[in-house]
N, C-alpha and C positions, 0 to 999 in steps of 0.2 A: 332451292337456289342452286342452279347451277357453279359449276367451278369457275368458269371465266365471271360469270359474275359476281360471285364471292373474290373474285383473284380483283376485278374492278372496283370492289364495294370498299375493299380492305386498303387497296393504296388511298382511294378516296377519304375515308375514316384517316387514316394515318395522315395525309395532308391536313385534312383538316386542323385535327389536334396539334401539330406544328407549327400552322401559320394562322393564327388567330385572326377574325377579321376585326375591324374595330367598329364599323359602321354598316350597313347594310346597303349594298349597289342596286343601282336600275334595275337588275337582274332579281334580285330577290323581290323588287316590290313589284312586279307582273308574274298573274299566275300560270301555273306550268298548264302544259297540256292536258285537257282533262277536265281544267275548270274550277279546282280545287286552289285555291286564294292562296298563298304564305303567310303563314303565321306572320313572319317579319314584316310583310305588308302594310303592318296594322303601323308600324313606326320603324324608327333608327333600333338595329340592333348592337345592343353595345357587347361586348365578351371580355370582360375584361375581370381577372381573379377568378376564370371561368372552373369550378371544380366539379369532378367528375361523381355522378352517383357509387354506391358500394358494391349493391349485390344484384348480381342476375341469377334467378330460379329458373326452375320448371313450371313456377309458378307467373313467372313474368316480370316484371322491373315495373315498379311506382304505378301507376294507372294505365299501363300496357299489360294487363293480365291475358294470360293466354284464354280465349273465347270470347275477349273483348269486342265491341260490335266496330267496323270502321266508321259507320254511321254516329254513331256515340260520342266517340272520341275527336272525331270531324269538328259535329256542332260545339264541342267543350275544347273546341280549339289549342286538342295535345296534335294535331298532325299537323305538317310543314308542308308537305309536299306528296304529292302519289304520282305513282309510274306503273301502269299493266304490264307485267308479266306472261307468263305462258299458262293455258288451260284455267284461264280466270284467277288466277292469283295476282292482287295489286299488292306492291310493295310502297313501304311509305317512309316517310322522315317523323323524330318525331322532336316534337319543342319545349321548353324549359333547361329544365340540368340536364336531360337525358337527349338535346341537340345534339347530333355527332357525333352520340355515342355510341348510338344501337340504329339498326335498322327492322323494320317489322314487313311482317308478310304477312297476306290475310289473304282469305280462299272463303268465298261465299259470303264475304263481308265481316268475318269471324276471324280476328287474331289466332294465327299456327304458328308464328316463329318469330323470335326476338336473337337480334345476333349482335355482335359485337366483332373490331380489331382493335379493339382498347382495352389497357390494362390500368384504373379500374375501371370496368366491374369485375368481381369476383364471384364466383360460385359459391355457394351457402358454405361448402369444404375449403373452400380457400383457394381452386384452384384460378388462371390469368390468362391472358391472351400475352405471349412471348416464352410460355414456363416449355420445357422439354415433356415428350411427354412419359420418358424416365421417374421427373418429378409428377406427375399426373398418378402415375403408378404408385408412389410413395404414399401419395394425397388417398386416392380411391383403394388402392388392393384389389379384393375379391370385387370390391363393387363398379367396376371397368373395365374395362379389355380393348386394345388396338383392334380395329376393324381394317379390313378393304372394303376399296367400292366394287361393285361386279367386274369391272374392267379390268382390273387390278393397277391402276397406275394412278392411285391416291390411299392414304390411309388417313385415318382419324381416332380420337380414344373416344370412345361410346361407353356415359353410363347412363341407366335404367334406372326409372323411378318412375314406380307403375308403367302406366302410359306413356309418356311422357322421357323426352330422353335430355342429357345434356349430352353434347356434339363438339369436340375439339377439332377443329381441323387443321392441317398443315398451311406455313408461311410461303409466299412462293419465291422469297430469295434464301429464306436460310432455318436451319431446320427446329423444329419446335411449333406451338402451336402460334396460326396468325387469325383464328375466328373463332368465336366461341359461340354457338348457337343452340337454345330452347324450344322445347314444342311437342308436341305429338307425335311419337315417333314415327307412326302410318305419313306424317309430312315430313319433318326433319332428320329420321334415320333412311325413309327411303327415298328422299330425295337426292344424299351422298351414295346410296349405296346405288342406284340404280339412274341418274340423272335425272332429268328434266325432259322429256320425251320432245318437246316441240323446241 
């Protein structure tokens, strides 16, 4: 994911979680482009006492497991919504508790990236989307380190685990972490470190 559209993803997420909707508009009950239904479709969505899931892994959030099929999760009716990407990557919504909280990215029909600008979820260590990443350093030590991207005009704290990385990235009004993203690092470390080609 690109920075402009993590920097669009994150005010998105953040509206959302502020202004709760109470019923579900015209707009949600027509499917987006693509073809793919809304979940909300099916009826009135209500949000209300809406609580947020706990923990995001490496491992992936609730039945958003990273290597998840989109196909799968489609017919079991966890996705909202999909929007194509660049070089075959669809990014998607997804439904139940984890509505508005996380976004997914899938490459070959296969779950790469769960992300988050909400705080909860939290990393299996404890760490947030708003924490500095001072405190990140507290939280991880040896097992993290501040990165740049090739450009040099973003950083992020990058920890390793196996394959697989967690991804803090920066807020884009004020400083600390405003995205928290999981996945394979071959997608989600080099997709911060070296952008999105197309």
């Amino acid at each position: 994911m690109n920075r402009q559209s993590i920097l669009l993803t994150t005010t998105a997420l953040a509206l959302g979680t502020l202004v709760p909707a109470t019923v579900a508009g015209p707009a949600a009950a027509a499917p987006p482009a693509g073809g793919v239904a809304s979940a909300s479709a099916r009826g009135p969505a209500v949000a209300v006492g809406h609580s947020h899931p706990q923990v995001l892994s490496v491992g992936g959030a609730g039945v958003y497991r990273i290597g998840a099929s989109l196909a799968a999760l489609t017919t079991n009716g966890h996705i909202d919504w999909t929007a194509p990407g660049c070089d075959g990557v669809v990014h998607a919504g997804a439904t139940g508790a984890w509505a508005g909280v996380i976004l997914l990215a899938f490459r070959d029909g296969r779950l790469v990236e769960v992300g988050t600008a909400t705080a909860p979820p939290r990393s299996p260590a404890g760490a947030t989307v708003g924490m500095s990443f001072a405190e990140l350093e507290a939280i991880y030590g040896w097992r993290g380190s501040l990165i740049r991207n090739d450009a040099g005009d973003a950083e992020a704290y990058l920890v390793r685990i196996g394959s697989r990385v967690e991804l803090f990235t920066g807020h884009p009004i004020r400083p600390g972490v405003g995205y928290f993203q999981v996945g394979p690092a071959s997608f989600v470390e080099r997709n911060f470190r070296q952008g999105v080609a197309c």
